[in-house]
Structures are given as C-alpha cells and as structure tokens.
C-alpha positions as YAML, in Angstrom:
chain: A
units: angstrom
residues:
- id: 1
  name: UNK
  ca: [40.97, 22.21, -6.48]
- id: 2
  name: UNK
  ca: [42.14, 20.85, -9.70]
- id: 3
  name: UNK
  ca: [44.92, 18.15, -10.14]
- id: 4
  name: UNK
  ca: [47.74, 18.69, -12.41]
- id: 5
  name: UNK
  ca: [50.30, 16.50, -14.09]
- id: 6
  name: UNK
  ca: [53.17, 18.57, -15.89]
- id: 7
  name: UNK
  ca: [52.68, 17.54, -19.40]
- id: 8
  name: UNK
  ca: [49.02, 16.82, -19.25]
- id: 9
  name: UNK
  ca: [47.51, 19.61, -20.24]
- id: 10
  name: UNK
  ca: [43.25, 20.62, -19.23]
- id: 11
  name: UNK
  ca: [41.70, 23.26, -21.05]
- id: 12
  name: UNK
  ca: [39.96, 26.05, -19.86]
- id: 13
  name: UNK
  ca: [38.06, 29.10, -20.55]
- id: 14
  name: UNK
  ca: [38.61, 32.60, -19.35]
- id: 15
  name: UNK
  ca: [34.73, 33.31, -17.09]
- id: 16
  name: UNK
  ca: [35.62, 37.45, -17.25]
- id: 17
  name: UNK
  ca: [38.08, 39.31, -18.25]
- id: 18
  name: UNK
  ca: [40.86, 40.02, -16.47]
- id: 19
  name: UNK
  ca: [44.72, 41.47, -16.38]
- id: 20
  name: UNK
  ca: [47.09, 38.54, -15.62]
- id: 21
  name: UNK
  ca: [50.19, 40.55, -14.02]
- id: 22
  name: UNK
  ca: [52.42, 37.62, -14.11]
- id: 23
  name: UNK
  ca: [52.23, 37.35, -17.68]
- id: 24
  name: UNK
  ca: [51.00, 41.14, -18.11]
- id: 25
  name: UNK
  ca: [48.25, 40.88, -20.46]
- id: 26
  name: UNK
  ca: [45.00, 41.27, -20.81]
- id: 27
  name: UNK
  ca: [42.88, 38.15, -20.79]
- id: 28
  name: UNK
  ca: [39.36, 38.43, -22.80]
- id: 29
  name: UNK
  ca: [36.47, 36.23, -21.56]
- id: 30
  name: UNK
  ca: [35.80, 33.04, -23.30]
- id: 31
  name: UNK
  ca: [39.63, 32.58, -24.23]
- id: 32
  name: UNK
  ca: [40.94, 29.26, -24.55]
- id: 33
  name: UNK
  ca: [43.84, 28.72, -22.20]
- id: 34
  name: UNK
  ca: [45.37, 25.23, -22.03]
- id: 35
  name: UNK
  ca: [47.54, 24.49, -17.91]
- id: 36
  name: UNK
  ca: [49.29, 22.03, -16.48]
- id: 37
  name: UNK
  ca: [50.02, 23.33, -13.42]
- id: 38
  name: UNK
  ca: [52.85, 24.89, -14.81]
- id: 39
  name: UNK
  ca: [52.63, 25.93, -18.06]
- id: 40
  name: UNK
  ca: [50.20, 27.96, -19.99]
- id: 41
  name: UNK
  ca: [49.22, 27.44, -23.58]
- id: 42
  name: UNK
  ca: [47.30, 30.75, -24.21]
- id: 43
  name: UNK
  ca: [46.85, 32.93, -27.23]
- id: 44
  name: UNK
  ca: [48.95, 30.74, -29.52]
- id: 45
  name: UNK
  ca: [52.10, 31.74, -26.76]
- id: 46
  name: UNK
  ca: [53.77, 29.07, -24.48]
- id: 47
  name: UNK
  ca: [54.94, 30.73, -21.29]
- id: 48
  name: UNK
  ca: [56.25, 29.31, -17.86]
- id: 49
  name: UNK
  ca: [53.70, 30.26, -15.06]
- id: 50
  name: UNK
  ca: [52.56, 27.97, -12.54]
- id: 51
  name: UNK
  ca: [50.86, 30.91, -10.73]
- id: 52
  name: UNK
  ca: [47.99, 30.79, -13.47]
- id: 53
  name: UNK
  ca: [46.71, 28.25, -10.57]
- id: 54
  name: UNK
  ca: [45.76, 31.30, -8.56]
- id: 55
  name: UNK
  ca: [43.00, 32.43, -11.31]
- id: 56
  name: UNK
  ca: [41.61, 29.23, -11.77]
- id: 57
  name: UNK
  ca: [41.14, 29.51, -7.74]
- id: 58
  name: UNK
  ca: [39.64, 32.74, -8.20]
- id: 59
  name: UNK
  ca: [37.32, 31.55, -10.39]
- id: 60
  name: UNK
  ca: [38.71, 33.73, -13.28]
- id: 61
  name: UNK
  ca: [39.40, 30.76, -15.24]
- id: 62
  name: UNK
  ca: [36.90, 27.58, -15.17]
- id: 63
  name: UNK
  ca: [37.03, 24.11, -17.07]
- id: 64
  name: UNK
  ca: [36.62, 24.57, -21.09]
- id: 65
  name: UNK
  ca: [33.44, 22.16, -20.41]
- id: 66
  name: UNK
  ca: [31.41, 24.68, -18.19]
- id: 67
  name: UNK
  ca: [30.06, 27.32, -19.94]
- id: 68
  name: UNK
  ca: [27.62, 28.41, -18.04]
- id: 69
  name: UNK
  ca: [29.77, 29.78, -15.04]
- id: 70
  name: UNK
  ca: [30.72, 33.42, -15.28]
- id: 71
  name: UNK
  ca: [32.37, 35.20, -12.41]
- id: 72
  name: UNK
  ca: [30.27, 37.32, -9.49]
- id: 73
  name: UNK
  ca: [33.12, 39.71, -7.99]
- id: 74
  name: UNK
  ca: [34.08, 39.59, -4.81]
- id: 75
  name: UNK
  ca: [34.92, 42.25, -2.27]
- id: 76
  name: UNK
  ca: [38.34, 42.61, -1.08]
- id: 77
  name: UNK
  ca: [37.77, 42.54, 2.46]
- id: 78
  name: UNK
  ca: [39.55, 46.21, 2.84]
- id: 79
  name: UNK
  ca: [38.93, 48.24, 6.08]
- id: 80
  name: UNK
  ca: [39.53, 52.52, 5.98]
- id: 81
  name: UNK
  ca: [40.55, 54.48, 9.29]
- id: 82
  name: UNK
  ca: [40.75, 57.18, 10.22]
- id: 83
  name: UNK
  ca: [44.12, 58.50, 10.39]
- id: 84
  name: UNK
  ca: [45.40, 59.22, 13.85]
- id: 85
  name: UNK
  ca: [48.57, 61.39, 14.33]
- id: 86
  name: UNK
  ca: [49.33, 59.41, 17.28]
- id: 87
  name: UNK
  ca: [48.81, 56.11, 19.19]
- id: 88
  name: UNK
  ca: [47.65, 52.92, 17.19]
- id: 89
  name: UNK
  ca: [44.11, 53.18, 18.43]
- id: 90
  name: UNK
  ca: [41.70, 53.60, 15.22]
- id: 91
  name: UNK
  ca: [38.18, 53.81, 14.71]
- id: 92
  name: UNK
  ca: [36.62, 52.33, 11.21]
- id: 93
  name: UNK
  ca: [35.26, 55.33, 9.18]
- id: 94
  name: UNK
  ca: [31.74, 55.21, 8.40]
- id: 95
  name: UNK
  ca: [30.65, 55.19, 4.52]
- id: 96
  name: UNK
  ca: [27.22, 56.06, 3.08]
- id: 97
  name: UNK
  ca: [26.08, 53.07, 1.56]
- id: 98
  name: UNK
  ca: [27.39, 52.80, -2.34]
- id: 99
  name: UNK
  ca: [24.74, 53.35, -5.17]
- id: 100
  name: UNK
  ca: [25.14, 51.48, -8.59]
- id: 101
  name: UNK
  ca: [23.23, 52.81, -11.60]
- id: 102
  name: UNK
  ca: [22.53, 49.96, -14.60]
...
C-alpha cells in the first residue's frame, strides 16, 4: 500500500466513478484528487478525510501516473438464506445463474 507523509501530497486519478460517503459526493472517473493520508485536495475543495485511504485500497482511486488501470468490480461476498422461523440452522438458497445483456 501507499506511504503517506501529512503534508506531502501524491496525486491521483479517480479509475471509475464512484459515491464517496464520507465526503458525500459523487466522484467522476479521471478526476484529479491530490492525498496525504489525511487530507484530500479534490475538486478545487480541501476537506479532512484520512478514510480516502480505503478507495485507493479498493482500487477506486490509482496513482495520477497510471492511466491505463480502470477498475473490474468485485463481488461482495454476500450469502442469502432462507428464512427459518425457528432454530439458527439455515440452508443457502439456490439462484439461477445471473444473465447480463451488453
């Protein structure tokens, strides 16, 4: 993972687009954003937000000098059960496989 030294700032791009809850907006791909590890230059705004880390983890966010990386996403790792109306014991339900038109 990146090293940070407050003050020193690296720029970086945005790879997708994404909402950043923390600082609730909207993030377009390609956006400059300048970090420090905890603080963001971004959109012309200064704002206090050391969890911007977490998208550069992600992969949301990658160095200003790589432009060819664009984010694949992920799956979340969630499980569905069936519900039970007693006990703790549950069985996965089974899903037909998902289809994705282009």
């Amino acid at each position: 993972m990146t090293q940070f030294i407050t003050g020193e700032f690296q720029k970086f791009r945005a790879a997708t687009s994404f909402h950043f809850g923390p600082l609730g907006m909207m993030i377009q791909e390609d956006t400059p954003i300048e970090f420090d590890g905890t603080t963001v230059n971004i959109g012309g705004g200064v704002h206090n937000c050391p969890k911007m880390s977490l998208a550069i983890k992600a992969g949301w966010i990658v160095p200003a000098t790589d432009i060819t990386s664009s984010y694949t996403p992920q799956a979340a790792g969630v499980q569905i059960h069936q519900a039970q109306s007693q006990g703790e014991t549950r069985t996965p339900v089974n899903h037909p496989p998902m289809i994705v038109q282009d």
